[in-house]
C-alpha positions as CSV (number, residue, x, y, z in Angstrom):
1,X,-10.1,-6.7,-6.8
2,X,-10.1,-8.0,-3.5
3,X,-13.5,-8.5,-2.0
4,X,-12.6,-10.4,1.5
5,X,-10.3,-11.1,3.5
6,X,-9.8,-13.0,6.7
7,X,-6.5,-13.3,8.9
8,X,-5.3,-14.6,12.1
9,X,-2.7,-15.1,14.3
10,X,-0.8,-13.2,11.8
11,X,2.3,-11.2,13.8
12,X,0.6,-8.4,16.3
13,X,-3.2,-9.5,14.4
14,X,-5.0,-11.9,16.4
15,X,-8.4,-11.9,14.6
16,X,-9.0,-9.3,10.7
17,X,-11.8,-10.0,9.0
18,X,-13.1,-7.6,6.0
19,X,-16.2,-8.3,4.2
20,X,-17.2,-6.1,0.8
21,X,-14.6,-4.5,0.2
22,X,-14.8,-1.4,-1.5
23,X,-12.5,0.8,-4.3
24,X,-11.1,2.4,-1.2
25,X,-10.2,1.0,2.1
26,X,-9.0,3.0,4.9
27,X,-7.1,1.3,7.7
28,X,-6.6,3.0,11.0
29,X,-5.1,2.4,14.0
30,X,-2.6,4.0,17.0
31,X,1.0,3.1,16.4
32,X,2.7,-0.3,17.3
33,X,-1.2,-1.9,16.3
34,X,-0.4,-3.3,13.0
35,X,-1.5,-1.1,10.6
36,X,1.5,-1.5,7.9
37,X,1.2,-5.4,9.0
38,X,-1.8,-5.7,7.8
39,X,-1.2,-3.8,4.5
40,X,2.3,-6.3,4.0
41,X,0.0,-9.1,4.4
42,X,-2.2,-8.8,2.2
43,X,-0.1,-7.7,-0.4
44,X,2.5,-10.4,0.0
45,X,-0.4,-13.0,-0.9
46,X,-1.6,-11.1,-4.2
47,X,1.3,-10.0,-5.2
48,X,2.8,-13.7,-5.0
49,X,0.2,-14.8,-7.0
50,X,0.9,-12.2,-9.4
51,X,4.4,-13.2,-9.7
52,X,4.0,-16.9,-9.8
53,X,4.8,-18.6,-13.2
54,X,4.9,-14.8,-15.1
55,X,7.7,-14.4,-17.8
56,X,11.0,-16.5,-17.0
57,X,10.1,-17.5,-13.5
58,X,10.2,-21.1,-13.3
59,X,9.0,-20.6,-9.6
60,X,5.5,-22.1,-8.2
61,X,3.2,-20.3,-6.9
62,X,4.0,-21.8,-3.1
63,X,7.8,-21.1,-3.7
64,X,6.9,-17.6,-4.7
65,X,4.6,-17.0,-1.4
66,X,7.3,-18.5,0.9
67,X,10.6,-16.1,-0.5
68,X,8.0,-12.7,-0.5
69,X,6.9,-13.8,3.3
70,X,10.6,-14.1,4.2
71,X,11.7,-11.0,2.5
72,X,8.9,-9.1,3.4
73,X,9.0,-9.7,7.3
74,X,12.4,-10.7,7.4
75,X,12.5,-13.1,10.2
76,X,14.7,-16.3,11.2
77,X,12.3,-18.6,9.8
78,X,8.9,-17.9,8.3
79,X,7.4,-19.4,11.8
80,X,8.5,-16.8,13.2
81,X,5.5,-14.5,11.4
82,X,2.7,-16.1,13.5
83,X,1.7,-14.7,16.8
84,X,3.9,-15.7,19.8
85,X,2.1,-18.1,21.6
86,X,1.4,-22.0,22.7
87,X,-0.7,-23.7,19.4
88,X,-1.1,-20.3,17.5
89,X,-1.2,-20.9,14.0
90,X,-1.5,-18.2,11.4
91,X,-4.2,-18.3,8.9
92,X,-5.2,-16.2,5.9
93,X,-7.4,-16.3,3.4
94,X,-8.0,-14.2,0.5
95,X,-11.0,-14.0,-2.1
96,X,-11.5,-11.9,-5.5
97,X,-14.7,-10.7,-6.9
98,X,-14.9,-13.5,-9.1
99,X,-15.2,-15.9,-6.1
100,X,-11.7,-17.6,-6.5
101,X,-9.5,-17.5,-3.4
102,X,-6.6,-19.1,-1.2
103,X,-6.1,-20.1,1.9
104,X,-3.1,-21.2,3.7
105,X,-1.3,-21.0,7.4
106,X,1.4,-22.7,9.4
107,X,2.7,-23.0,12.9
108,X,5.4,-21.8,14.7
109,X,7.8,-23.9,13.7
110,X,7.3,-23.6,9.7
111,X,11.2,-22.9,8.7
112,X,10.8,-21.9,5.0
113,X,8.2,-23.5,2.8
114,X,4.2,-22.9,2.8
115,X,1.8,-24.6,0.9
116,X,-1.3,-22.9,0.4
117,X,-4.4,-25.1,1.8
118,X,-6.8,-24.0,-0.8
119,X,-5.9,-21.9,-4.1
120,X,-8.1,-21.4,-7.1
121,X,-7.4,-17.6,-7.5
122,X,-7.9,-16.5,-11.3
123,X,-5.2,-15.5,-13.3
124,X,-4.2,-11.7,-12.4
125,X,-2.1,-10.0,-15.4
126,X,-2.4,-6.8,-13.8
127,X,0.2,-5.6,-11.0
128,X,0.2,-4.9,-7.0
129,X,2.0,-2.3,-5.7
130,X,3.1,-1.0,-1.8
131,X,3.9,2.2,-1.3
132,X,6.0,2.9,2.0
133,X,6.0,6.2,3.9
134,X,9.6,7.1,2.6
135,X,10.5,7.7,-0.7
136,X,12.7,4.9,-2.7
137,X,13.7,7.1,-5.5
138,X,16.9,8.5,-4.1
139,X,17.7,4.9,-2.7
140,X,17.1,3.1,-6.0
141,X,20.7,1.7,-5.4
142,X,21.2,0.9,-1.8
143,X,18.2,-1.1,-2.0
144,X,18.7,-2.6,-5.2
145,X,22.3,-3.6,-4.0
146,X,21.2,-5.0,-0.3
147,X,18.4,-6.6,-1.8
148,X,19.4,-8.4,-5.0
149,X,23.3,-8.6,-4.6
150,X,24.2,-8.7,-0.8
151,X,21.0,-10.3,-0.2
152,X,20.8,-8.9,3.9
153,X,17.8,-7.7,5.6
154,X,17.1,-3.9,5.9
155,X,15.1,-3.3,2.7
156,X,12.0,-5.7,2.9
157,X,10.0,-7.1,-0.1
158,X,7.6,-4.2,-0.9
159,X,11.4,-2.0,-1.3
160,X,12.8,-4.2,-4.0
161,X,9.3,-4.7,-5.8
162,X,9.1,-1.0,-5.7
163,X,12.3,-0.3,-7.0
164,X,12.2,-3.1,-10.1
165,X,8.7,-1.7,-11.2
166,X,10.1,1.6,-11.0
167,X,13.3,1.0,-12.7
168,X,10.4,-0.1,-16.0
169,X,11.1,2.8,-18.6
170,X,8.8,5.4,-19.4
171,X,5.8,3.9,-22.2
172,X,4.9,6.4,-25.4
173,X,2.3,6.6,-26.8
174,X,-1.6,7.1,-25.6
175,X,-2.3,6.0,-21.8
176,X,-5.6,5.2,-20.3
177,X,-7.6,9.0,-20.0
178,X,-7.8,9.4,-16.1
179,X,-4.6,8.1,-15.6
180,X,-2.9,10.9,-18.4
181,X,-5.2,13.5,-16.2
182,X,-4.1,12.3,-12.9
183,X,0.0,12.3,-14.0
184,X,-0.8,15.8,-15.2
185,X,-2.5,16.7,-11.5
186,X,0.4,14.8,-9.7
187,X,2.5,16.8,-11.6
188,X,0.6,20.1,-11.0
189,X,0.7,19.5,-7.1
190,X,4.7,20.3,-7.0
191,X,4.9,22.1,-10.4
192,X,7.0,20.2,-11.8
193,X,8.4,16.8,-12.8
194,X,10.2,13.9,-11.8
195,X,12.5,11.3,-14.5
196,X,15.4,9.5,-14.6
197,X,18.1,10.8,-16.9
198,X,19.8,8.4,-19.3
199,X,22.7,10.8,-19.5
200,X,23.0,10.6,-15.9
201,X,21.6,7.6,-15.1
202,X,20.3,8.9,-12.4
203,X,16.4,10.5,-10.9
204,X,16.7,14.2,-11.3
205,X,13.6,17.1,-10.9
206,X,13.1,19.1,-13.8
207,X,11.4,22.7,-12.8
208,X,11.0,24.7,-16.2
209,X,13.9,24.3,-18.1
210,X,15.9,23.8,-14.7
211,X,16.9,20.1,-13.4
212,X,17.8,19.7,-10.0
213,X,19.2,16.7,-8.2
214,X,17.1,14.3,-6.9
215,X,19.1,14.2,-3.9
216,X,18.5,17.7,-3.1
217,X,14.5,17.7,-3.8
218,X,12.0,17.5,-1.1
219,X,11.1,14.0,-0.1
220,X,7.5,15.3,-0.8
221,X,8.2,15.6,-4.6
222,X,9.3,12.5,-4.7
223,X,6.8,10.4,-2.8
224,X,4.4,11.8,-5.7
225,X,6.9,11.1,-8.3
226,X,6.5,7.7,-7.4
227,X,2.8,7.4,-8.1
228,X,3.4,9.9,-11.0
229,X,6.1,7.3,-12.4
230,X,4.0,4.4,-11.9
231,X,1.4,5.2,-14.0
232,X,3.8,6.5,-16.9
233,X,5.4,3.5,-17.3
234,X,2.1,1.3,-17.2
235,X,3.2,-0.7,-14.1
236,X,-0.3,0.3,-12.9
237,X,-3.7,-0.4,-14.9
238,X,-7.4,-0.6,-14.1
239,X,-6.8,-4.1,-12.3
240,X,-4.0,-3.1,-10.2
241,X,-4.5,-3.1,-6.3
242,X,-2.3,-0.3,-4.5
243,X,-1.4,-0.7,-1.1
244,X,-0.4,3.3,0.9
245,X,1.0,3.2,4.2
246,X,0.3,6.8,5.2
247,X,-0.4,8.4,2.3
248,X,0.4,12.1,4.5
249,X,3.8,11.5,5.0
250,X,6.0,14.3,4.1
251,X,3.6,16.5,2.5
252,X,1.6,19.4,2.6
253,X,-2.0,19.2,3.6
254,X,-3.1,21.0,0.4
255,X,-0.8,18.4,-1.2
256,X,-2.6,15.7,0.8
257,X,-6.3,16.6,-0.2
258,X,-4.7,17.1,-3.9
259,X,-3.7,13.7,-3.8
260,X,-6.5,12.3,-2.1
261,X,-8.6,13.7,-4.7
262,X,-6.6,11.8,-8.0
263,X,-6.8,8.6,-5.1
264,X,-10.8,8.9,-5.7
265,X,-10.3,9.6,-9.7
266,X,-8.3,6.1,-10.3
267,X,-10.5,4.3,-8.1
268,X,-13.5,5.3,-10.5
269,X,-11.4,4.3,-13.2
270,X,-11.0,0.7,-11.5
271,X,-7.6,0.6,-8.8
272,X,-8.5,-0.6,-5.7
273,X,-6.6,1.0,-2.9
274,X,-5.7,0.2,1.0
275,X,-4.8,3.4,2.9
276,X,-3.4,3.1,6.9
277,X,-3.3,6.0,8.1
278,X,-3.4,8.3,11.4
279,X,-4.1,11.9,9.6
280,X,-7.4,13.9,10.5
281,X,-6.8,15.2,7.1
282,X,-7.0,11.9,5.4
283,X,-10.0,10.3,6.9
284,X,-12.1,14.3,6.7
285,X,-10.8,14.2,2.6
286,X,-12.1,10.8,2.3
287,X,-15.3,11.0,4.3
288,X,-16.1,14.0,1.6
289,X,-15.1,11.9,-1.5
290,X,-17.2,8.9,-0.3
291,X,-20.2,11.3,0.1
292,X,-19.7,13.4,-2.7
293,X,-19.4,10.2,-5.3
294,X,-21.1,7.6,-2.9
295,X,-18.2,5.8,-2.6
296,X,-18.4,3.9,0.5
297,X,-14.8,2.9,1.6
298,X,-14.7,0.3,4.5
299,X,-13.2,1.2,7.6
300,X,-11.0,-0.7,10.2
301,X,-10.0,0.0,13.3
302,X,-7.9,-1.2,15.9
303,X,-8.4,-2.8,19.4
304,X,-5.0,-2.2,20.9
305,X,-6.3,-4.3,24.3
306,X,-6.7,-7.6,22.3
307,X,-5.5,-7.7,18.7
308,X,-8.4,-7.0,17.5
309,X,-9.4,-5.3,13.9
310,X,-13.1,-5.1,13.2
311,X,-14.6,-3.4,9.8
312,X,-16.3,-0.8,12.0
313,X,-18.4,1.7,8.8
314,X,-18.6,3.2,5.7
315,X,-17.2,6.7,5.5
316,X,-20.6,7.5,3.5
317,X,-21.6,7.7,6.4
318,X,-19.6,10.0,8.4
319,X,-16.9,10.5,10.4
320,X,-15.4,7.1,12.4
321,X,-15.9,7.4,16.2
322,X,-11.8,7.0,16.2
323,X,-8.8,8.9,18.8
324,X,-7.7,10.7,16.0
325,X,-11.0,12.4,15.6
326,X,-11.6,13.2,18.8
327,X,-8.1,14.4,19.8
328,X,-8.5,16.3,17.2
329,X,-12.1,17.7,18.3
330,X,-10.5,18.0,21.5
331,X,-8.1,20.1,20.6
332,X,-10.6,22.6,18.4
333,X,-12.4,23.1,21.8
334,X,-9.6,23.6,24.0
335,X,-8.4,26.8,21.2
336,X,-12.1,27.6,21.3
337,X,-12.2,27.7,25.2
338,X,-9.0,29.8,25.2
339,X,-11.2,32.4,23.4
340,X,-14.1,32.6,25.5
């Protein structure tokens, strides 16, 4: 898994470092900080280097990082990526637990090729995945089509990676334990299930012996199906890094914890995840799960005055002295006030 990173001049980051990396990460930050940048960054590098020189892909590894950068922020030139700014140069660096890592940067006025300073990153067979807040299931198509046909911006990177692991078929046959338990729990937590119909060639929701549309099921049911989908097809294994950007969107908070909770049971079994997030019920869940199984999930936070993100503590050890916390203290005294 990933076991440091460090980052800089990259977009709205001036200056990321994160040291020791855990099983769980949990990014947070207020809006407009960089949260989902962060997340795209680091998965564009692994995730490259997944890609590179795998089946029929004559591409190298530098070609491969410079077409997911593009896609993936979608800008003029890939210069454009670094922070605005007179000699800012982005930098990154990346490192595994087996010590092998890659460096690279460039300047402003990099058009469309970046070759990595330093790589000596082992061979990865297993898979990186980013999950946006939307669901892509319903818009398997339109992002298919802008992406790989029309080739336009809209739909970055992480969208059309998405949608081609997703469009892998179903696997038979015995899966890893916790991940056949955790499908069975995603599948409990809207009663249901999600597949794609041969005869229809198309996603529908089956409900008993009822199918339904996937256009018309809630976008909750689908943002699990995803996950649900992911580890049927064995896209995901024990290696695999997956990358959340707000895991709460569109669901229930029961549906939140429930998911929280089979979050914690593949990160025992050996996925490493990166969750932003600004959801009281995220970070309380996760603070629980760290303490319950010692887990001890690195925390970043945000300066918003200077760019900043510093690898503030381990949720082991309590609550993060974070806005979202207190406003939502705040607001528990305020109701509690009104009583008195």
């Amino acid at each position: 898994m990933i076991h440091d990173f460090k980052l800089e001049n990259y977009g709205p980051i001036i200056k990321a470092n994160g040291k020791e990396l855990g099983k769980i990460n949990l990014i947070l930050g207020e809006n407009s900080t960089g949260k989902t940048f962060l997340l795209k960054a680091l998965y564009s590098a692994i995730r490259s280097h997944e890609e590179a020189n795998k089946g029929n892909s004559n591409q190298d590894f530098s070609e491969v990082l410079s077409d997911k950068l593009y896609w993936t922020f979608q800008v003029d030139k890939i210069g454009d990526i670094a922070t605005k700014g007179e000699g800012k140069r982005l930098t990154a660096s990346i490192s595994l637990d087996d010590k092998s890592s890659l460096v690279f940067g460039f300047g402003k006025d990099t058009i469309k090729k970046v070759t990595p300073t330093y790589n000596n990153l082992s061979q990865r067979s297993s898979n990186s995945v980013f999950l946006p807040p939307k669901e892509v299931l319903s818009l398997m198509d339109v992002i298919y089509k802008s992406t790989e046909i029309d080739k336009i911006f809209g739909f970055d990177a992480t969208y059309s990676d998405l949608v081609a692991a997703l469009k892998i078929p179903t696997q038979k046959g015995r899966n890893h334990s916790a991940f056949a338990d955790s499908r069975k729990r995603l599948e409990n937590v809207f009663s249901g299930k999600v597949e794609f119909d041969g005869k229809s060639n198309s996603w529908v929701y089956k409900k008993g012996n009822t199918k339904f549309s996937i256009m018309s099921t809630a976008e909750g049911v689908k943002k699990i199906a995803i996950l649900d989908t992911l580890l049927g097809n064995r896209f995901l294994d024990k290696d695999s890094i997956v990358f959340i950007d707000e895991p709460e969107s569109a669901l229930h908070p029961t549906a939140i914890i429930e998911l929280l909770e089979i979050i914690s049971v593949l990160a025992q079994a050996g996925i490493q995840f990166f969750l932003a997030t600004h959801s009281y019920y995220v970070i309380k869940k996760l603070v629980l799960i760290a303490q319950e199984h010692q887990i001890p999930i690195p925390t970043f936070m945000a300066n918003a005055d200077n760019g900043t993100w510093q690898q503030t503590c381990l949720l082991r050890d309590g609550l993060p002295d974070n806005e979202i916390i207190n406003e939502s203290i705040r607001l528990f005294e305020a109701e509690f006030e009104g009583i008195q």
